[in-house]
C-alpha positions, -999 to +999 in steps of 0.1 A: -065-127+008-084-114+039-075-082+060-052-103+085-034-116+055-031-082+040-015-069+072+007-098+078+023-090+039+023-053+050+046-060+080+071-083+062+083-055+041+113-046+062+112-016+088+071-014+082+055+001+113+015+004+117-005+034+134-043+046+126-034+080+118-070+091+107-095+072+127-100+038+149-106+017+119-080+028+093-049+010+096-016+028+077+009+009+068+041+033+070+084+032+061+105+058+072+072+072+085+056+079+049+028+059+043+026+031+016-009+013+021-037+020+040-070+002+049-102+004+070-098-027+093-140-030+092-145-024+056-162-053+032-149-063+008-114-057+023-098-030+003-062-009+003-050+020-011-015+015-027+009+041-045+016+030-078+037+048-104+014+062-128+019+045-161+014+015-142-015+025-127-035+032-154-022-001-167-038-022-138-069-001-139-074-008-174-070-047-173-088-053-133-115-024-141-136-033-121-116-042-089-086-015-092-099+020-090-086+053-087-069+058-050-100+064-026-094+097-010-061+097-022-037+115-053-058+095-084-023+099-105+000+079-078-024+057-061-050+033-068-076+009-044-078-029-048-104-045-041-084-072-024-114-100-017-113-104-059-079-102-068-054-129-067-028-131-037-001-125-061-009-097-076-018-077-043+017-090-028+032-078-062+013-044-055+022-039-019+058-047-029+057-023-056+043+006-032+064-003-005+094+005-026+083+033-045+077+052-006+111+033+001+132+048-027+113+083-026+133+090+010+159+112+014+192+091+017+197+099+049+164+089+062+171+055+045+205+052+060+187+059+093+159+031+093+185+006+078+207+014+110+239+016+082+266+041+091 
């Protein structure tokens, strides 16, 4: 998976919006305005920052040591970085997905019912 294919799964997870919050080059991937992945847009190899809950975080680290890390820059409980150039597609949709959901389900119900456009 390459950085345009890393952003095109980003953007199918419904009501995703993009910005670069930080700096020119680092792209956050964002529902209900709380991020859920980022990535620097120049970096190589392409990596992301994804929340994860932390059982399963330590999990991942321990079986892909040496391509999922401890979230760069980020809370080392709740997040970790892939190295996305060596992992399978698969498992970094499975990740995103996982991330996307966890930010998803941490809204307050109201903001949900707001992005979802339900009354």
């Amino acid at each position: 998976m390459n950085i345009e294919e890393l952003r095109e799964y980003c953007l199918s997870q419904p009501y995703t919006t993009e910005d670069t919050p930080f700096d020119e080059t680092t792209l956050a991937f964002k529902v209900g305005g709380k991020i859920f992945a980022l990535t620097n847009m120049e970096a190589l190899p392409t990596r992301v920052n994804l929340k994860c809950d932390p059982e399963r975080a330590i999990e991942l680290r321990e079986s892909y040591p040496e391509v999922i890390i401890p979230g760069y820059h980020m809370n080392k409980k709740h997040w970790n970085t892939l190295i996305v150039d060596e992992l399978e597609s698969s498992i970094v949709e499975g990740l995103v997905t996982h991330s996307y959901e966890l930010v998803f389900n941490s809204l307050p119900k109201a903001k949900r019912l707001e992005i979802t456009n339900v009354t």
